[in-house]
N, C-alpha and C positions, 0 to 999 in steps of 0.2 A: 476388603477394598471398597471405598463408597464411589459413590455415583457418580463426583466429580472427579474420584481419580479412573472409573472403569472409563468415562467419557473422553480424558484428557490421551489413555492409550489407548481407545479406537483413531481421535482423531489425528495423533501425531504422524501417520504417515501423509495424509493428505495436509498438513502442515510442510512435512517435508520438502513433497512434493507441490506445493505453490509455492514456495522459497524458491526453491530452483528453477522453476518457471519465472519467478520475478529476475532473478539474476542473469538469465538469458534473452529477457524480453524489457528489458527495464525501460531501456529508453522507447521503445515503440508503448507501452501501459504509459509512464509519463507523459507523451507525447497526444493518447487517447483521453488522458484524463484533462488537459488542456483543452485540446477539441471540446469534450464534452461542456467543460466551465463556458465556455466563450456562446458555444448553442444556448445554452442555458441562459445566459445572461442576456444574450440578443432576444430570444423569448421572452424575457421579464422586461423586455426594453428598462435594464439596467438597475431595476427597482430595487434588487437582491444581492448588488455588485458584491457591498463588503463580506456577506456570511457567505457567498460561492469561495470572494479569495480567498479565505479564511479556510474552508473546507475543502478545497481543492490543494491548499498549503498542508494540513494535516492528512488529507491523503497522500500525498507526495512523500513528505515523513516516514509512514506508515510504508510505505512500500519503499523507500532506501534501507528502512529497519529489516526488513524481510529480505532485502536483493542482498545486503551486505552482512548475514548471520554468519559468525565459522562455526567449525566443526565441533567445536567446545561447547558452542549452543549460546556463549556470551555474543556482541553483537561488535562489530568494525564499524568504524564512524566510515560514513561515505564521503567521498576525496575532495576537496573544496571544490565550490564553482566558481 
């Protein structure tokens, strides 16, 4: 077994387990990562507007990909808005 796979099954519980924490808390992390862009951007007095919405957009992603994983381990598109 090499190193990336002894690493990939130590960390797959603690994968598991922030999935399921995403999936329970989703809108309260979305709603934190919002907060956080708008502090941020008010601090830059707006200098940085495009690369926050842009990162704040693929964080958002990133965490619908993990809130909506099934059990197959494939991933469920999250529900339109």
């Amino acid at each position: 077994m090499g190193f990336k796979d002894n690493l990939k099954a130590k960390l797959a519980p603690a994968r598991d387990k922030v999935s399921h924490l995403a999936q329970r808390h989703e809108g309260k992390i979305g709603h934190g990562l919002e907060r956080a862009a708008r502090t941020v951007d008010h601090k830059t007095k707006g200098k940085y507007s495009d690369k926050i919405e842009t990162s704040t957009g693929k964080a958002k992603e990133a965490l619908g990909r993990m809130a909506h994983k099934d059990d197959t381990g494939g991933t469920t598109p999250p529900p339109a808005s």
